[in-house]
C-alpha positions in Angstrom: 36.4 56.6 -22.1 38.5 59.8 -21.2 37.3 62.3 -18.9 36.2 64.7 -21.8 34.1 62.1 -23.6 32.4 61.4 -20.3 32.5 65.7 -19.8 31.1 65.8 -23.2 28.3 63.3 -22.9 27.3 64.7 -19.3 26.5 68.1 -21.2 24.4 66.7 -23.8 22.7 64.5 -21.7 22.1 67.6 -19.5 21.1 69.5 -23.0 18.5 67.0 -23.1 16.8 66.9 -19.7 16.2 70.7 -20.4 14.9 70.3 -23.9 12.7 67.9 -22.3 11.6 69.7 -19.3 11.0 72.8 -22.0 8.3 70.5 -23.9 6.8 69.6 -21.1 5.6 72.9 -19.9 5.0 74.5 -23.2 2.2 71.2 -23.2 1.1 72.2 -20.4 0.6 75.7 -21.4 -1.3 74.9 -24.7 -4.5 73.5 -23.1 -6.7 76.9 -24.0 -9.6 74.8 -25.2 -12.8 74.4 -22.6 -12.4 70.7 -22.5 -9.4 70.8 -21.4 -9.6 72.1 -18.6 -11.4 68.9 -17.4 -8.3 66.5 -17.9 -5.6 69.2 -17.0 -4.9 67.7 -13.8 -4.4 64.0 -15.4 -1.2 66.3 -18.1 -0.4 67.9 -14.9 0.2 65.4 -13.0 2.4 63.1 -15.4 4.6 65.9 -16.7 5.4 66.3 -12.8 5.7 62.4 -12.6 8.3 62.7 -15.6 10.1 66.0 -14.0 10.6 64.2 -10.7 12.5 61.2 -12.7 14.3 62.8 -14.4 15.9 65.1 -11.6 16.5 62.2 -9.9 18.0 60.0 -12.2 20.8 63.5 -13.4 22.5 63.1 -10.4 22.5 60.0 -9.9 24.1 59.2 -13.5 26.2 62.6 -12.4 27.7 60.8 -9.2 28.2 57.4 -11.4 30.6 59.4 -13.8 32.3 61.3 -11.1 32.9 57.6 -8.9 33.8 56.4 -12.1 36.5 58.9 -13.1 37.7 58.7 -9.5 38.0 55.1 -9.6 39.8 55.0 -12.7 42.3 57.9 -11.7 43.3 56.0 -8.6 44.2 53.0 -10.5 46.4 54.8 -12.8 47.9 56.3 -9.8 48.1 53.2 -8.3 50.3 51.5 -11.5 52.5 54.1 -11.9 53.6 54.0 -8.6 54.0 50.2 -8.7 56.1 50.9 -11.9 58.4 53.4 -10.3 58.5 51.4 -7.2 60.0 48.4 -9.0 62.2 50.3 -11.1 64.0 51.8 -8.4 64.3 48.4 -7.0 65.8 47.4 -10.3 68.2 49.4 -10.9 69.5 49.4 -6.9 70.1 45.9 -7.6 
């Protein structure tokens, strides 16, 4: 994958979490009946559950990408040097 795709599929992902985090509160907003107000505490608490995971795991998979397109960027470094390296000692010879 090129750095774009994995720019590209950060930002949906992203797009995502805050679709999520939207329907999440707008449940918790739509409890207007009596009853409810007996089990709010049970939505309340996991729609926070779900809000913690999920701002944990966005960095996470953040840093993952960013090691990733690190990793990959010092290898191609890496060859290229190697290349030029042993072409010069080629044509020395």
């Amino acid at each position: 994958m090129t750095t774009y795709e994995l720019l590209f599929n950060a930002q949906v992902n992203f797009l995502f979490f805050i679709n999520i985090i939207y329907a999440l509160f707008n449940k918790l907003k739509a409890f207007n009946t009596p009853d409810s107000y007996k089990y709010r505490h049970r939505y309340s608490s996991s729609s926070s559950i779900i809000v913690i995971v999920l701002l944990v795991l966005v960095p996470v998979v953040v840093v993952v990408v960013v090691v990733v397109v690190v990793v990959v960027v010092v290898v191609v470094v890496v060859v290229v040097v190697v290349v030029v390296v042993v072409v010069v000692v080629e044509v020395s010879n």
